[in-house]
Structure formats: C-alpha cells, structure tokens
N, C-alpha and C positions, 0 to 999 in steps of 0.2 A: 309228338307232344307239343302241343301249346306254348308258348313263353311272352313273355312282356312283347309288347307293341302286336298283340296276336298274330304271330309270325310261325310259319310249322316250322319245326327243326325234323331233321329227317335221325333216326337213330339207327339205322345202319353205315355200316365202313361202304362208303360206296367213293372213295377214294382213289387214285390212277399210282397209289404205292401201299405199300403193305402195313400194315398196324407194327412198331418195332417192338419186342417182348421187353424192350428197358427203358417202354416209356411210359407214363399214364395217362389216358387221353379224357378228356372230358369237352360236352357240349357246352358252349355257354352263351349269354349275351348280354348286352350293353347297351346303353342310350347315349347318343352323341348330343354337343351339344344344342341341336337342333331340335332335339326330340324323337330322334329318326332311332327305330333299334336294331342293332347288330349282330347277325349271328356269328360266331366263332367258333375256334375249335381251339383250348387250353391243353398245353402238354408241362406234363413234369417229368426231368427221371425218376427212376423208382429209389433208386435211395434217396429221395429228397425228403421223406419225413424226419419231421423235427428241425431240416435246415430252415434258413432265410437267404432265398437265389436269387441274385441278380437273374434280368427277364429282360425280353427280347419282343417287339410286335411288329409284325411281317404282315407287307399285302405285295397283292398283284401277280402276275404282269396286269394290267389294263384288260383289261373284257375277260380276264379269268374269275375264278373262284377258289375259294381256301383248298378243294377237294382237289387241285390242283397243285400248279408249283410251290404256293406260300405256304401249303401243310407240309407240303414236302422237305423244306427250309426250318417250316418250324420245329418238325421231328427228329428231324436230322439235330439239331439242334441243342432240343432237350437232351436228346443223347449223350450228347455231350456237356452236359451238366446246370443245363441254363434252364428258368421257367421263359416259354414259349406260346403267344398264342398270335394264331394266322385267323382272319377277321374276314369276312364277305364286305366291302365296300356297300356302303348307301346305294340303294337302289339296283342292288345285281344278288344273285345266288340268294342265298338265304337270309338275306338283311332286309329290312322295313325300308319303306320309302315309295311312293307315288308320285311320278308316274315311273313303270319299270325303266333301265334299259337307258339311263341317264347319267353323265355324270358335270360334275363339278370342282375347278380348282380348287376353293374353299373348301368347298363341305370335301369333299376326300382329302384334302389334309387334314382336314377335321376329324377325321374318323383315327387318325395313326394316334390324335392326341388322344380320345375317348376311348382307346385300345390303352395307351397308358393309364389313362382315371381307374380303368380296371385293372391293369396291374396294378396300382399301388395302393390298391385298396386289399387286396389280397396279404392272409397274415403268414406265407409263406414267402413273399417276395419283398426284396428291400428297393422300396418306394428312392432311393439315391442311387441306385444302380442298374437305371432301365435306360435301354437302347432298342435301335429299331429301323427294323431292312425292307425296302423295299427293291421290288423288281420289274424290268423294264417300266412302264407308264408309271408305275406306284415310286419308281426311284425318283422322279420330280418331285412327288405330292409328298416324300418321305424329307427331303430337302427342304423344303415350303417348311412343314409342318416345325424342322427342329430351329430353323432360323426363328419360328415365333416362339417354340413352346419350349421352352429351358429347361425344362425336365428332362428331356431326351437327351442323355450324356455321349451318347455316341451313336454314330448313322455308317449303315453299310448301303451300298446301291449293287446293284449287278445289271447287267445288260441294261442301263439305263436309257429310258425316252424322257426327254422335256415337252411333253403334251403338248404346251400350248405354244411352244414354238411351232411344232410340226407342223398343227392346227392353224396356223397364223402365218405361216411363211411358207410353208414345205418342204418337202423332203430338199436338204442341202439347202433351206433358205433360199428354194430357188422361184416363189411365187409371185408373179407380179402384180404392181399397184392394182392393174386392172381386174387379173386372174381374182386377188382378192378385194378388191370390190364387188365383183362377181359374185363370189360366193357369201357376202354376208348380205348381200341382196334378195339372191335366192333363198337364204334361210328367214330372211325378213319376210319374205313374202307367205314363205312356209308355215309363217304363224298365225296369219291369217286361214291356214286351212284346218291348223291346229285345233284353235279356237271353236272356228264352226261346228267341228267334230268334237267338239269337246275332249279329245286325247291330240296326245302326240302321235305322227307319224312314224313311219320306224326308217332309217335310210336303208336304200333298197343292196348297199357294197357292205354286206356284209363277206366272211370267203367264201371263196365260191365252193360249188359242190361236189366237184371235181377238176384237175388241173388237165389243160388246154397243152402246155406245154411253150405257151408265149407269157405263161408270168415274169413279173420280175422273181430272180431267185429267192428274197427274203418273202414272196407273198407262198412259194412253194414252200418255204421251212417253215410259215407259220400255219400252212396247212397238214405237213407233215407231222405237228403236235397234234393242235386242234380235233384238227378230222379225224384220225387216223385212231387205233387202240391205243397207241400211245401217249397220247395227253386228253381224248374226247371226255369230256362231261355234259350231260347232257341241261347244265343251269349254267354254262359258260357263253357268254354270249359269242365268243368267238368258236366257239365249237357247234353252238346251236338256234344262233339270232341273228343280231345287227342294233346299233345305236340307234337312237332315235334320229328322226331327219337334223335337229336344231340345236344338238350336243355341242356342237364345237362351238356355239354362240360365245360362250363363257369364256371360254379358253381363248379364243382369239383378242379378246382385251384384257386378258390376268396373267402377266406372265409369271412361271413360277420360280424362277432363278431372281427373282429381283434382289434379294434380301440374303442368298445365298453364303455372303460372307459373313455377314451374322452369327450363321454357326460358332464359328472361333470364340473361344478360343476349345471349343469339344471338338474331339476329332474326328472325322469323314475319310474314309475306305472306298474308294472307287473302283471297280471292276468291270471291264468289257472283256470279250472275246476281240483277236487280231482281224480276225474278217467278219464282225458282225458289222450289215448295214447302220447300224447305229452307234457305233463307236465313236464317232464323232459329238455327241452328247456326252458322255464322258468325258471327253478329254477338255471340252469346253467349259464344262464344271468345274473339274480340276483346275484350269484357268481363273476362273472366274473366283472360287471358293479360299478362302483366307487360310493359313498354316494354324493347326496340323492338318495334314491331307497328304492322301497316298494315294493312288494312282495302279494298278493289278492289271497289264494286258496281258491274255491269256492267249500264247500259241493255239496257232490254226483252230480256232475257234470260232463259231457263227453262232448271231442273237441268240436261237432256243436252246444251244446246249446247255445254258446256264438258267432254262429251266428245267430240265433234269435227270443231268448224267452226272451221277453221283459221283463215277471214277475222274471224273472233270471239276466239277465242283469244286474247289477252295475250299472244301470246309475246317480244313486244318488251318487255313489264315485268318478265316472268318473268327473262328474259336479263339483263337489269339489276342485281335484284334481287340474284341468285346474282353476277354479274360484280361490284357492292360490298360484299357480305360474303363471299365465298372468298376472301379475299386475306389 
C-alpha cells in the first residue's frame, strides 16, 4: 500500500524473527525534518489498551533494516511492557530519500529524533518518557541525536560503532595523514563521475559473496548474519548492496561523539561483547561521556551476537535500565 512521501510499505511479516502473540505490530511512517519519509514498524503489548507507555525508538546496526535486528529489539521489547518502534533509516529499506544507498551524520541522527516527533505525538505514549537504542553504526547517530535533542530521556547503545571515526581514521585510528588524503581525493574525484552520470556510483566492497577464508574474523561474522538464513534480507544493504562510492564524505568531517557529554545529566547504558572487534568504541564513549553512565561487557561475546541471540541479549538490563529512568 502506498503511504506519504509515495513509499510502498510491504504488508507481509517478511522479518528474520517471528511475529510474538503479546505484541501488536503495526506499519507506519513519518517525515523527518528534512522532508524525507520513514517507514517503521510500531509495537505495543497487548495489554496496553487504555494505558499511556513510556516508548522506546530503535535503529540499526548500519546498512540493516528494521526487518532485521532493530525489530527484533523493538519486539522484544514491547514484550516487555514498553511502546516500541524500529524505523528504516533515510535512504535505505523502506524509507523515502534520493539517492538510494546513502547515509549521513545529521540526517540519521535526525531520523531517531523524527521517530520521537512520532512517538509523542501518539495518545498512548507519554511524550516525558521516551528513550531510544541504537545498534552498532545507529549506536553513534543515537548518541549524536540525544546530546542535541532533550527529549530523549535515556539512551542504550549495543555493539556500538562511531561511523565517522572509523570513516576518518580507521579501524584502531590506525589511518594515515596520507592514507586519508588519499581517500578523500578519490571520493573528490568520484564526484566528478557522479555528476556526469547524473547518480551516484555504488562502492564496489560491499561483502563479499562468499568467504575466501583470508578475511578478517569480524568481516566472516558479518557475513555469517547478513548472508546467510540467519540475518539475510533482501532491502539490507549489507546483505544485498553496497554504499555509494562517496558516503564516507560526511562522516569524515562530522564527528559524532563531539557533544557526547551533553547527554548528562540523562543516563546512557553502554554494551559491547568481550571479543567484539569493536569494543573499543564503547569503552571510548564511556570515557568520553559525563555521569550517569554504565558500561555492560558481555563474556565471550563478538559484535553480531548482540544482533540476535536472544539467550545473549540483556534484555532483562535493558528493561531495567529504561523502567528507572522513564519515570
């Protein structure tokens, strides 16, 4: 069916987890403040008629989609007694935006706040008691998003990535002056071919299509979601695409921990796994980020388990978390 910014919403469960019988799910969407429209996916529990529930808006990981780990979050969720909605990022899965297959510091934190406009515009949810999780890449833009927008009374992250360090320095800060000179040469140049063509290019590293067996370990665990029955969808760019050549332009000069301690005096919930490649963003948050702040390393755990293995999940800290500071 059709909805604002004429975007098709798809109306089967075509999801990588099962519909729960104690939640109510509905389609919906939303305009960010760009004009750009968002498809989501709204959960309630089923006893929730007649309440007013504190809510919850979830994205990510980064090149996912809601049919993924963030509905899975958000389901989980509602379950437990909270309104929930997991949101398609601008320009990916079922969200409005041209050119596909893009993203942006700004506007993707922009989109966690426009996921709130819609929560608190809902006459079941109380507009003083929304919080909001993001996972791996979305854990930055989720950060970003609560240092500006004060509404967001509390932030959880899981497997957290800071985009636009990664994108700027690289993995372990280890990029040099030259390396990136390099590459923001070649994306400069890139846009010169942009132009001509009138679209964007698409970069050609997306994952690969099968593993070699000389990956790094983290690029086999992000295949082993993606690719595999396990996490595939076929609107995720990481399971089915690649960014455009010129994505990281943004990111490379917006960092998004700047303002970080800002948050304070609301409180932030940090979670990594002990052996995820990316645990180090975590913890550097944690550093950076003003009291209250908590901090969650999860035994023998690596990046994807904490998109979703249930029996792994935290969701009994998360539920907490949120249940003593929405109040």
């Amino acid at each position: 069916m059709k909805c604002g910014g004429n975007i098709q919403l798809s109306q089967e469960w075509d999801k990588i987890f099962s519909l729960s019988d104690n939640v109510i799910h509905q389609k919906v969407t939303f305009k960010n403040r760009y004009g750009i429209t968002l498809a989501a996916d709204f959960y309630l529990p089923k006893n929730a008629e007649g309440k007013t529930l504190p809510a919850i808006a979830v994205s990510g990981p980064y090149g996912a989609v809601k049919e993924q780990a963030s509905g899975l979050y958000a389901q989980s969720l509602a379950e437990r007694g909270l309104a929930t909605i997991a949101f398609d990022p601008s320009y990916t899965g079922e969200s409005g935006g041209q050119p596909r297959h893009v993203s942006s510091p700004e506007i993707n934190s922009e989109d966690f706040s426009a996921a709130v406009d819609y929560l608190g515009l809902q006459s079941n949810v109380d507009r003083n008691r929304i919080g909001a999780l993001g996972i791996c890449g979305f854990g930055g833009m989720v950060l970003n998003a609560a240092a500006a927008d004060k509404r967001i009374k509390a932030v959880v992250t899981t497997s957290m990535y800071d985009m636009s360090r990664v994108m700027a320095k690289g993995y372990f800060d280890s990029m040099t002056a030259e390396e990136r000179n390099g590459a923001l040469t070649q994306m400069s140049e890139q846009r010169w071919k942009d132009a001509s063509n009138a679209e964007p290019e698409l970069a050609p590293q997306g994952l690969p299509s099968e593993l070699t067996g000389e990956e790094a370990p983290f690029v086999a665990e992000y295949f082993d979601f993606y690719k595999t029955p396990r996490g595939f969808h076929p609107r995720s760019i990481n399971s089915n695409g690649a960014w455009t050549a010129t994505t990281a332009l943004s990111f490379m000069n917006m960092p998004l921990m700047s303002y970080i301690n800002e948050i304070s005096p609301r409180p932030i919930l940090l979670i990594a796994g002990e052996n995820s490649h990316s645990r180090y963003f975590t913890e550097d948050a944690y550093k950076a980020a003003a009291e209250p702040k908590e901090m969650v390393i999860l035994d023998d755990m690596v990046h994807v388990d904490l998109y979703d293995q249930i029996d792994k999940i935290p969701f009994d800290r998360i539920e907490t978390f949120f249940a003593e500071n929405l109040i």
